[in-house]
KOLDO-989850 format. One line per 3 residues: number of its first residue (from 1); for each residue x, y, z of C-alpha. Coordinates in steps of 0.02 Angstrom, whole numbers. Layout:
NUM> X,Y,Z | ...
This chain:
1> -1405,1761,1100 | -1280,1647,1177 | -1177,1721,1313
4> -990,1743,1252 | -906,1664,1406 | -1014,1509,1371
7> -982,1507,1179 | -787,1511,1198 | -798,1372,1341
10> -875,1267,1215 | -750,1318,1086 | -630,1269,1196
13> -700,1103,1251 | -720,1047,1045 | -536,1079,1046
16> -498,964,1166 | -613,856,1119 | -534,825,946
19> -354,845,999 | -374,710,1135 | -468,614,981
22> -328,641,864 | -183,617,981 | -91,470,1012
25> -148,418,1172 | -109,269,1274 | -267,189,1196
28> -199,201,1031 | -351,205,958 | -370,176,760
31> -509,305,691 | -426,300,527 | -402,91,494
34> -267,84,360 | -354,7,184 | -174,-68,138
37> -204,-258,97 | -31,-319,195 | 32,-249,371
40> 175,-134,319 | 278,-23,420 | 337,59,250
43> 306,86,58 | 291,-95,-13 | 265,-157,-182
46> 247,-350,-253 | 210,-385,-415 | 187,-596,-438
49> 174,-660,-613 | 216,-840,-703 | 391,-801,-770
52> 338,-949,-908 | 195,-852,-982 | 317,-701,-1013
55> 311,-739,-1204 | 129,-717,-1206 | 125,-578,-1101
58> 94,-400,-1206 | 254,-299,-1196 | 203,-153,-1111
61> 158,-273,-991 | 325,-352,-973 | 411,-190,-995
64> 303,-119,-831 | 402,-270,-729 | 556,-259,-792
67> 547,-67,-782 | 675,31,-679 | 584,180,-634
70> 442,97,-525 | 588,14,-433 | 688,184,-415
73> 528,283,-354 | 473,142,-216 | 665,171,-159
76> 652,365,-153 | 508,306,-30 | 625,224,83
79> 515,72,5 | 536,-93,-19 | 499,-198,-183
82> 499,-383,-258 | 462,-460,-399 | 416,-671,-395
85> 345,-810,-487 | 218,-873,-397 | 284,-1046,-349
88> 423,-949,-279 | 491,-1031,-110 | 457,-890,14
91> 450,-1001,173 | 604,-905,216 | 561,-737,168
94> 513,-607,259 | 332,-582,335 | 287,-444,203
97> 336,-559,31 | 237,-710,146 | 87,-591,179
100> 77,-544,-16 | 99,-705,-66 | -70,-789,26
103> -172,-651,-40 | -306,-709,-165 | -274,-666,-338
106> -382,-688,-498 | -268,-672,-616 | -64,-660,-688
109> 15,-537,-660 | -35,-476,-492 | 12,-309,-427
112> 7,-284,-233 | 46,-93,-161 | 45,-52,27
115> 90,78,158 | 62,94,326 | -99,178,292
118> -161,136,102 | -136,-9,-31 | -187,-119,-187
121> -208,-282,-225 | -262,-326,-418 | -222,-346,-593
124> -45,-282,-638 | -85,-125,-753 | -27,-164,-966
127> 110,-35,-953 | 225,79,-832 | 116,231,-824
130> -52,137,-762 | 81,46,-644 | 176,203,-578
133> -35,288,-571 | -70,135,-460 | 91,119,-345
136> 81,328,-311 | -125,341,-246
């Protein structure tokens, strides 16, 4: 059996051991790399579409953009939110809206979600609950 002095000195050494792992040292080591697709320092959403294919688009679709509540819940995050066509002129705009913009996208309406640590980049979901599902993970 393991002598007791020797079993809480190694206790006490795996606490260190994580602490100084988990502590913001000088180092500032990332062990957890954020999975957000832009570099945010807060709770970001885009959502880029072709504002001429809005007649085609289905309208739980266009009701998701257009929606007030995703817009009021990113700003109960302290967030920040736009919504652009994608030949909008953002050579001026900030380096978050420029970031989302050069992303790759497949498809119309495009939905990009970020925070410092997690994100989303795809398809925008057909209607408010799959977006509000998306924009809270």
């Amino acid at each position: 059996m393991a002598d007791p002095i020797m079993k809480k000195t190694l206790n006490t050494l795996y606490i260190l051991l994580i602490l100084f792992i988990f502590s913001e040292s000088r180092n500032n080591w990332n062990i957890f790399p954020s999975t957000a697709p832009i570099n945010v320092d807060k709770y970001t959403v885009v959502i880029i579409e072709e504002t001429e294919n809005r007649n085609s688009m289905p309208p739980s679709q266009l009701n998701a953009i257009n929606s007030q509540v995703w817009k009021d819940y990113v700003v109960s995050q302290n967030g920040q939110w736009r919504v652009l066509d994608q030949h909008t002129d953002i050579s001026r705009d900030r380096a978050w809206v420029t970031e989302s913009m050069k992303l790759p996208r497949k498809s119309l309406p495009w939905l990009i979600f970020a925070s410092p640590t997690t994100g989303y980049s795809g398809p925008l979901p057909q209607n408010i609950e799959g977006l509000m599902e998306a924009i809270k993970k």
